[in-house]
N, C-alpha and C positions, 0 to 999 in steps of 0.2 A: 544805370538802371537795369532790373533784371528782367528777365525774356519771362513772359507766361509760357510761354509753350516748352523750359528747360525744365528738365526731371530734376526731384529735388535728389540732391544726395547722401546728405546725411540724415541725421534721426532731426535735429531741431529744426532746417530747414523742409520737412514733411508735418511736422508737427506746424508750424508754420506754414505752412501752404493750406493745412486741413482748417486751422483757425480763422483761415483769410475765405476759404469757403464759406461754412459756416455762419460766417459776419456776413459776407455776401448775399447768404439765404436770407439771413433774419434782414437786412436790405430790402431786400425783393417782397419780403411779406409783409414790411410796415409801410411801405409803399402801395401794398397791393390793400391794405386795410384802411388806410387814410383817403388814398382812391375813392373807394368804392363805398365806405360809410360817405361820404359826400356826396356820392352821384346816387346815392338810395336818398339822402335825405332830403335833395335839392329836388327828388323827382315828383314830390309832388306841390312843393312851390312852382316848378315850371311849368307845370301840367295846369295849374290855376293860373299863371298869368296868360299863360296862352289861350287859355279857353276864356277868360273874362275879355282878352282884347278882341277877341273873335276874328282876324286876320289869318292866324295862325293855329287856326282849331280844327283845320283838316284832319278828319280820322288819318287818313293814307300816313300822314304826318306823326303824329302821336304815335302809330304802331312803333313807325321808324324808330322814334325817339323811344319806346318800350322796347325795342329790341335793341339798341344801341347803352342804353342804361343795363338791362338785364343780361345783356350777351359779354358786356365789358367782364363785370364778375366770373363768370361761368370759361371763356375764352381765358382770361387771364387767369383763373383757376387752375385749368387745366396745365397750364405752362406751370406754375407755381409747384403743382402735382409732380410735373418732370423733375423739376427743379432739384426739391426736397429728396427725391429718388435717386439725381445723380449726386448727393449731398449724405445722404446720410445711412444708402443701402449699399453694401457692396455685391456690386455685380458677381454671384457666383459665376457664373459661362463666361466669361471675359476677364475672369480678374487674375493674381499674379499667378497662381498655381494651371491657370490654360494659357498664359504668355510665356511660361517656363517651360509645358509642354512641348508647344508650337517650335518653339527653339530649340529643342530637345532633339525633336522631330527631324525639323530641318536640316539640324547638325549631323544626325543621324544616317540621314537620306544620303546626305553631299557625300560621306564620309564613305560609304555603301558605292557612289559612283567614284570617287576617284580610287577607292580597292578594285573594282572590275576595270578601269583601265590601265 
């Protein structure tokens, strides 16, 4: 089995890891749409049974349950937002050409102290 966390090394194996993204994303968003069309549609069947058995028709109650319905979408939104960002934008400030940098850098530095000693 292979490690998630091993760099891919050749061209098919990145091509492959980007595709297995990808699928992962559209994962996380058919999930997040089947969700959450069901907890909007279900909110106002719930909202009618609880208030016609009158047990459970505490305002304090129902906010809950509006903020639990409406905060699921908006909370998992925002992660979704991430998501799609670490998925489909390449990070200019962190991406290969500031990794090559930094190593550049570094190589540079080391090399600079061991000439002076």
């Amino acid at each position: 089995m292979k490690s998630k966390n091993k760099k891919p090394s050749n061209s098919y194996e990145r091509a492959r890891k980007r595709v297995d993204d990808i699928k992962g994303f559209y994962g996380h968003l058919t999930a997040y749409i089947i969700v959450n069309v069901i907890l909007l549609l279900a909110r106002g069947k719930i909202h009618f049974t609880l208030l016609s058995e009158g047990a459970l028709g505490d305002p304090e109650f129902l906010n809950w349950l509006d903020w639990n319905v409406f905060g699921t979408p908006i909370i998992w939104g925002i992660a979704l937002i991430i998501h799609a960002v670490s998925v489909f934008v390449k990070n200019p400030f962190l991406g290969k050409a500031w990794e090559e940098r930094q190593i550049q850098k570094y190589i540079n530095s080391h090399s600079q102290k061991n000439n002076k000693s």
